[in-house]
C-alpha positions in Angstrom: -26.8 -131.8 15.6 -28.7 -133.2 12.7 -26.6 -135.2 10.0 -26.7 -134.2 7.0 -28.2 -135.8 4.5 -27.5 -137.5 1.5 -28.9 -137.1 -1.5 -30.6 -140.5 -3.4 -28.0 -140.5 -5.9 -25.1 -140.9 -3.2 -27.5 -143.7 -2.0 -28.1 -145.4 -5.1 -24.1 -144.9 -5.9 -23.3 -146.9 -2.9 -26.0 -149.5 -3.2 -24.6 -150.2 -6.6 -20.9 -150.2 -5.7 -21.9 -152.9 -2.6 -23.8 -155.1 -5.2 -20.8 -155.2 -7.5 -18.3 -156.2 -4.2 -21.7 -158.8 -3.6 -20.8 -159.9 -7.0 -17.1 -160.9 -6.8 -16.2 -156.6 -8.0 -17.4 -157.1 -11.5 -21.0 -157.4 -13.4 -21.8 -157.0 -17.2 -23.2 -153.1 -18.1 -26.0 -154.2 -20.0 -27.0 -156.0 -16.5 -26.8 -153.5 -14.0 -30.4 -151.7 -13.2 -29.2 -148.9 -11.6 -29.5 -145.7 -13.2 -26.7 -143.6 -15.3 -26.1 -141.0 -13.2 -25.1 -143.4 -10.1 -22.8 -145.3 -12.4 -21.5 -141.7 -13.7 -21.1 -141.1 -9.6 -18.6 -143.9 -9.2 -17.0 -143.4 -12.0 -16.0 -139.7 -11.3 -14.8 -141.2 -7.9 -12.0 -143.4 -9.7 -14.2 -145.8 -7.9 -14.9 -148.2 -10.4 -14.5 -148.6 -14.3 -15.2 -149.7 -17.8 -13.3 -152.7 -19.4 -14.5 -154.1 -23.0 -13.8 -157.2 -23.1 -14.7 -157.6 -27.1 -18.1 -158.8 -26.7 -19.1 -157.0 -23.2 -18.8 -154.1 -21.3 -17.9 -155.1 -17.6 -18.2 -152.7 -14.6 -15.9 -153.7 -12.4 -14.4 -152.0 -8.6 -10.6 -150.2 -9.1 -8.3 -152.3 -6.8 -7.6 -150.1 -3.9 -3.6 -149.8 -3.2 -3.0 -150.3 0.2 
């Protein structure tokens, strides 16, 4: 049975969320070069979020509970 596919925003949502664990879980916004709607992606998913900082906007991954 074929698997199904993923769509290139799933793809790019992932390939950003494993650069930001590449980059110690955070990176500034104004850096990232991946486009809105993955960021949107992983946001949606509680997967990552938005902190200001007062001169920056970081992206950086929600600490998992385990």
């Amino acid at each position: 049975m074929p698997k199904p596919q993923k769509n290139s925003n799933d793809l790019s949502a992932a390939n950003l969320l494993r650069s930001l664990r590449c980059c110690g879980g955070c990176a500034p916004l104004h850096t990232i070069k991946f486009s809105n709607v993955a960021i949107q992606s992983l946001l949606d998913r509680n997967l990552v979020k938005v902190q200001n900082t007062g001169c920056d906007f970081l992206l950086e991954i929600v600490e998992e509970m385990q």
